[in-house]
KEGUTI-602740 format. One record per residue (C-alpha): x, y, z; residue in three letters. Coordinates in steps of 0.1 Angstrom, whole numbers, plus 5000, padded with zeros to 4 digits. Layout:
% KEGUTI-602740
+------+------+------+------+
!   px !   py !   pz ! resn !
+------+------+------+------+
!    X !    Y !    Z !  ALA !
...
+------+------+------+------+
This chain:
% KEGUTI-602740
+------+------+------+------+
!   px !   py !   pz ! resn !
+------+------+------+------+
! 3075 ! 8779 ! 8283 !  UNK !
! 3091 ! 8800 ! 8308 !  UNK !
! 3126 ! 8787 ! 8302 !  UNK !
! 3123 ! 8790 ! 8262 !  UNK !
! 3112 ! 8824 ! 8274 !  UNK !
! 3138 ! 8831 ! 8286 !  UNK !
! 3163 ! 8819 ! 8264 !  UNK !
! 3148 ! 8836 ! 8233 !  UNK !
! 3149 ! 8870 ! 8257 !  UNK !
! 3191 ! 8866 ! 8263 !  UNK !
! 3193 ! 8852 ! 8226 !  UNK !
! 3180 ! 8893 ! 8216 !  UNK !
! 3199 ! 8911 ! 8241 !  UNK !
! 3230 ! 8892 ! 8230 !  UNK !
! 3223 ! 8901 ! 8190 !  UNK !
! 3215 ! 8936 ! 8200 !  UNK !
! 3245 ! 8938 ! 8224 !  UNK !
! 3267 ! 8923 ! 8191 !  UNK !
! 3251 ! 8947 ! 8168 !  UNK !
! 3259 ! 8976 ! 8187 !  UNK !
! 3296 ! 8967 ! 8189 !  UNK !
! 3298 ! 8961 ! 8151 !  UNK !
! 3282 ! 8995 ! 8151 !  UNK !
! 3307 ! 9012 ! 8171 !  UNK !
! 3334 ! 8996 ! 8151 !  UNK !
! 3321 ! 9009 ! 8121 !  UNK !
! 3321 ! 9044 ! 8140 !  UNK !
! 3359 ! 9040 ! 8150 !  UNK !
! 3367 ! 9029 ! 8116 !  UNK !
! 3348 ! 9058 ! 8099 !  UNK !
! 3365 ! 9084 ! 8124 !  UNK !
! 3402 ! 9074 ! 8116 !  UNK !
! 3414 ! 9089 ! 8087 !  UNK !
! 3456 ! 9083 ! 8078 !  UNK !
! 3476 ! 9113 ! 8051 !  UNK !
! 3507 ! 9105 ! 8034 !  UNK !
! 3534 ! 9133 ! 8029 !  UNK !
! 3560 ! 9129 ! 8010 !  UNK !
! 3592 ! 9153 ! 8031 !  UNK !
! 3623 ! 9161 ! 8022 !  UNK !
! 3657 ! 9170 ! 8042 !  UNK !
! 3667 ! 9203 ! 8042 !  UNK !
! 3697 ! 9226 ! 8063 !  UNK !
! 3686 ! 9210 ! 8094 !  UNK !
! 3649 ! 9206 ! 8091 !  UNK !
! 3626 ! 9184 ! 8070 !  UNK !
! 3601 ! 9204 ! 8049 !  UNK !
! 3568 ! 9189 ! 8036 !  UNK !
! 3571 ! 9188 ! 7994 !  UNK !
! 3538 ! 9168 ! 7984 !  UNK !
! 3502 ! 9165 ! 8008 !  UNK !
! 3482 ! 9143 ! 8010 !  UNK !
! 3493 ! 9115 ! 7984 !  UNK !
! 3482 ! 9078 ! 7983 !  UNK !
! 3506 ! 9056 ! 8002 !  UNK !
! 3517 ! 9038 ! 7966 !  UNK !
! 3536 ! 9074 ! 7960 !  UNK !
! 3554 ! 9069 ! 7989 !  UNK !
! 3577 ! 9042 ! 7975 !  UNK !
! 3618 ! 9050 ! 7978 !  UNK !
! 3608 ! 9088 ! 7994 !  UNK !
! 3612 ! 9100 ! 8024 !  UNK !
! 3575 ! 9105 ! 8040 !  UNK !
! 3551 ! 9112 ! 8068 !  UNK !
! 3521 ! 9093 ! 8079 !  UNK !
! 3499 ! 9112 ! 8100 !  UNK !
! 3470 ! 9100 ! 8117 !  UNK !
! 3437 ! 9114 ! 8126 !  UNK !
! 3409 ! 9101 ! 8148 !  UNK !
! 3375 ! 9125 ! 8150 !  UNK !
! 3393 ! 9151 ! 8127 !  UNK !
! 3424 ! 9156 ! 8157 !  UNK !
! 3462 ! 9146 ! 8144 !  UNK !
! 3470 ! 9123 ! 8171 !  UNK !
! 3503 ! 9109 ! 8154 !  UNK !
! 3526 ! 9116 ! 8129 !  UNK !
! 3556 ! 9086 ! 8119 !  UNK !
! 3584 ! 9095 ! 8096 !  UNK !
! 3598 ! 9069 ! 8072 !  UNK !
! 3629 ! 9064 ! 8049 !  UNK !
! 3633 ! 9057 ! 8018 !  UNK !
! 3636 ! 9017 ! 8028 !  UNK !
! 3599 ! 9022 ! 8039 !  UNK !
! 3612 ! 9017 ! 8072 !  UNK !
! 3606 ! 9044 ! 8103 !  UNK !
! 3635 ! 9069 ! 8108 !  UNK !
! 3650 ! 9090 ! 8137 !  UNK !
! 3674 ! 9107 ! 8105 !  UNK !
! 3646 ! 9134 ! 8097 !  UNK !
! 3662 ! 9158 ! 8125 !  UNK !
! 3638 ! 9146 ! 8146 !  UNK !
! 3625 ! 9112 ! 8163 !  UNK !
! 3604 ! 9092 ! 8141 !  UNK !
! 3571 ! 9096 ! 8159 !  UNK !
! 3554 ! 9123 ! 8173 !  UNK !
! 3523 ! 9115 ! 8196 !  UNK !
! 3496 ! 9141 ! 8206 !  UNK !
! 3472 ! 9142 ! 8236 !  UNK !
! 3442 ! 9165 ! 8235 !  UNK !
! 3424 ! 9179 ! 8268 !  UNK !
! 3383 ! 9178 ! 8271 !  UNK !
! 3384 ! 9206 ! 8251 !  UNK !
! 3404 ! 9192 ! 8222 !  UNK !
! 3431 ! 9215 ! 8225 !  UNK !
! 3465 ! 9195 ! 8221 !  UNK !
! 3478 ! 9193 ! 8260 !  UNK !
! 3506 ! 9171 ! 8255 !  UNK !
! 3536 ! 9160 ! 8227 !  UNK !
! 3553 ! 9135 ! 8227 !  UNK !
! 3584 ! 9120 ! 8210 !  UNK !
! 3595 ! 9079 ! 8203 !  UNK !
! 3625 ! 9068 ! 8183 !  UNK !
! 3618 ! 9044 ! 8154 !  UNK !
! 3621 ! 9013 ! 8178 !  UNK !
! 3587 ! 9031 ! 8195 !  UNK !
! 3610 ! 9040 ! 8225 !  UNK !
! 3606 ! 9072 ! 8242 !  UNK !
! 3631 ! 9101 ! 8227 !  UNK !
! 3647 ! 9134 ! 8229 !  UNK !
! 3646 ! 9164 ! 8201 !  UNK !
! 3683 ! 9158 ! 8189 !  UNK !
! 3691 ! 9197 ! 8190 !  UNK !
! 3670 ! 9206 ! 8226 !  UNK !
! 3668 ! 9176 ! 8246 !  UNK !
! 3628 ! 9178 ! 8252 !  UNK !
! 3612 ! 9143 ! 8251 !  UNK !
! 3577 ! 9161 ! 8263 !  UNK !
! 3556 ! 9192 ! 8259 !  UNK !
! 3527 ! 9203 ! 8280 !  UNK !
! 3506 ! 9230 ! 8269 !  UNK !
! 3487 ! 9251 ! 8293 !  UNK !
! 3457 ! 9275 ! 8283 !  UNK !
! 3440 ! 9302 ! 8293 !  UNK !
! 3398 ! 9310 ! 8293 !  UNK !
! 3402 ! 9321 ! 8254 !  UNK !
! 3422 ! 9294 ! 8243 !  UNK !
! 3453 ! 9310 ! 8242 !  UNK !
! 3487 ! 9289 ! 8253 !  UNK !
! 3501 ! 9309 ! 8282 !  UNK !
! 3525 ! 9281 ! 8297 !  UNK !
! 3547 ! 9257 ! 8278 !  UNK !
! 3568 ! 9231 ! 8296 !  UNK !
! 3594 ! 9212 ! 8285 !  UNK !
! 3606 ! 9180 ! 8300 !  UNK !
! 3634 ! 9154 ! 8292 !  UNK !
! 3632 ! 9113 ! 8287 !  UNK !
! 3626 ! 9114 ! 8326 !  UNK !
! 3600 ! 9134 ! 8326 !  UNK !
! 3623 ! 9161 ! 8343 !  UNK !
! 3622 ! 9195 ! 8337 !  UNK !
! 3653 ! 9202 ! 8314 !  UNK !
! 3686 ! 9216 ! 8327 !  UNK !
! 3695 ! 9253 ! 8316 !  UNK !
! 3736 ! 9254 ! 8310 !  UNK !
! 3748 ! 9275 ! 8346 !  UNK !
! 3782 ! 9277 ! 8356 !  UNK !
! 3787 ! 9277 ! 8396 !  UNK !
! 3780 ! 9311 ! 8401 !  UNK !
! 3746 ! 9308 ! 8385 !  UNK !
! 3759 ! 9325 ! 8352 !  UNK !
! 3744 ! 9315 ! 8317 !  UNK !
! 3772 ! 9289 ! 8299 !  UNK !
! 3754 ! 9293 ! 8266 !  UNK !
! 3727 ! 9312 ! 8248 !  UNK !
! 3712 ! 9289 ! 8226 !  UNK !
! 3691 ! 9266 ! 8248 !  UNK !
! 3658 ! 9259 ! 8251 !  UNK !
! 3643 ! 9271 ! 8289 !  UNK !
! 3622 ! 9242 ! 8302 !  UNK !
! 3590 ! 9266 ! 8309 !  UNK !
! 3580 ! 9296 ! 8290 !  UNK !
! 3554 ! 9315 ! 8297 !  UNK !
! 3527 ! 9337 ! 8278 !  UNK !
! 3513 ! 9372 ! 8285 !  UNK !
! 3493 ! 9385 ! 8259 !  UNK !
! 3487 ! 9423 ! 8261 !  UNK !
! 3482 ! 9454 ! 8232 !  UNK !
! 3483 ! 9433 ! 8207 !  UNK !
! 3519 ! 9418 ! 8216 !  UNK !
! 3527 ! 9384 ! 8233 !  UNK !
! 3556 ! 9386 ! 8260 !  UNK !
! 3572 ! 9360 ! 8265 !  UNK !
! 3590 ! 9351 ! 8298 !  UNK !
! 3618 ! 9324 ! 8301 !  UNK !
! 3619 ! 9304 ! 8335 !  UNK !
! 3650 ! 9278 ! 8348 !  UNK !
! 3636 ! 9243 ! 8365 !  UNK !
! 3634 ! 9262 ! 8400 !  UNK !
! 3610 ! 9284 ! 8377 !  UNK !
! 3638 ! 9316 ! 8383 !  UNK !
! 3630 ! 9338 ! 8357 !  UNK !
! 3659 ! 9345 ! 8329 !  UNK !
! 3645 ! 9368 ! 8304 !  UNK !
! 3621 ! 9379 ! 8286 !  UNK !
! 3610 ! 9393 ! 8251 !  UNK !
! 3582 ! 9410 ! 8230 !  UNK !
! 3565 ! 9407 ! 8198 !  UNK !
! 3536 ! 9401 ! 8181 !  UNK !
! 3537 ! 9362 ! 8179 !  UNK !
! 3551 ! 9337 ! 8206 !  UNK !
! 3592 ! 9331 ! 8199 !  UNK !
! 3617 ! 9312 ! 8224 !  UNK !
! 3638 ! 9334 ! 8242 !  UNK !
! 3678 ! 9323 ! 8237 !  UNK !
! 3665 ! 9308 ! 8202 !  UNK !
! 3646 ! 9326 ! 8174 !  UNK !
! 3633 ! 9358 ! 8195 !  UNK !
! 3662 ! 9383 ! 8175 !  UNK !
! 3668 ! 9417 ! 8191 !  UNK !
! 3630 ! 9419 ! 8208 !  UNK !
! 3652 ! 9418 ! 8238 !  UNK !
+------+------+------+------+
């Protein structure tokens, strides 16, 4: 009696346990949720012409596929017109994102279309890693290559600047009045320069004369 006891009691806990994971399933399933874009190259950049079409639409266009789990975009993959993924976008073909505890994105990440890790094509960054501050608010970005290095700013022996269009491997924030400045660092975290405005732009890049 004790024995068919028994057996009957590891027979429910073994249904339950099963229920439970078909229940979870069901939960992971209902939380993932996949939009189709169809892009379109453009002077250097790839621009978004259609959200949020059903995948049939996607047939001989150039698209995105973006994936969300619990409501976050945790992955976008760009595609060809073969249906195939693409590094031709100006950009790898798949972006990956990383949220902290407090689903803010913390890290990006690039791959080619062979899922191997890769650089931006123009900037050399493989990874970004956000930093925030008590509201929310990024106040350090930092860029690092496909060796998880912080990237190289162009210096000639004498320490000098070899070129001004380069991206600096940390920026960082200061939001005051109203106005964000924004402060350029080297690897050695040497500061290079610095501008003001009323939204975060990369010095060396697309800051214009807020010198």
């Amino acid at each position: 009696m004790t024995k068919k006891f028994l057996m009957n009691a590891v027979f429910i806990l073994l249904f339950i346990s099963l229920l439970s994971s078909c229940e979870r399933s069901e939960s992971n399933v209902n939380n993932l949720k996949v939009v189709f874009n169809i892009v379109q190259p453009s002077a250097g950049i790839y621009a978004v012409v259609e959200k949020n079409v059903p995948e049939s639409k996607t047939a001989n266009q150039y698209f995105e596929k973006n994936t969300y789990v619990n409501g976050k975009l945790i992955k976008i993959e760009r595609f060809g017109k073969s249906g195939k993924l693409t590094d031709s976008l100006f950009i790898p073909a798949i972006t990956t994102f990383k949220y902290d505890s407090q689903n803010r994105v913390e890290y990006l990440r690039y791959y080619d279309k062979t899922r191997k890790v890769a650089s931006h094509p123009k900037f050399n960054y493989s990874t970004v890693q956000y930093i925030y501050d008590e509201q929310g608010r990024v106040i350090l970005e930092i860029y690092r290559d496909k060796n998880n290095r912080l990237l190289t700013v162009p210096k000639d022996l004498d320490g000098k600047l070899l070129d001004n269009s380069f991206l600096p491997p940390v920026l960082a924030y200061v939001y005051t009045g109203g106005k964000t400045i924004t402060k350029a660092f080297d690897k050695n975290f040497t500061f290079l320069k610095e501008t003001t405005g009323k939204k975060p732009c990369i010095p060396f890049i697309d800051c214009g004369n807020n010198n």
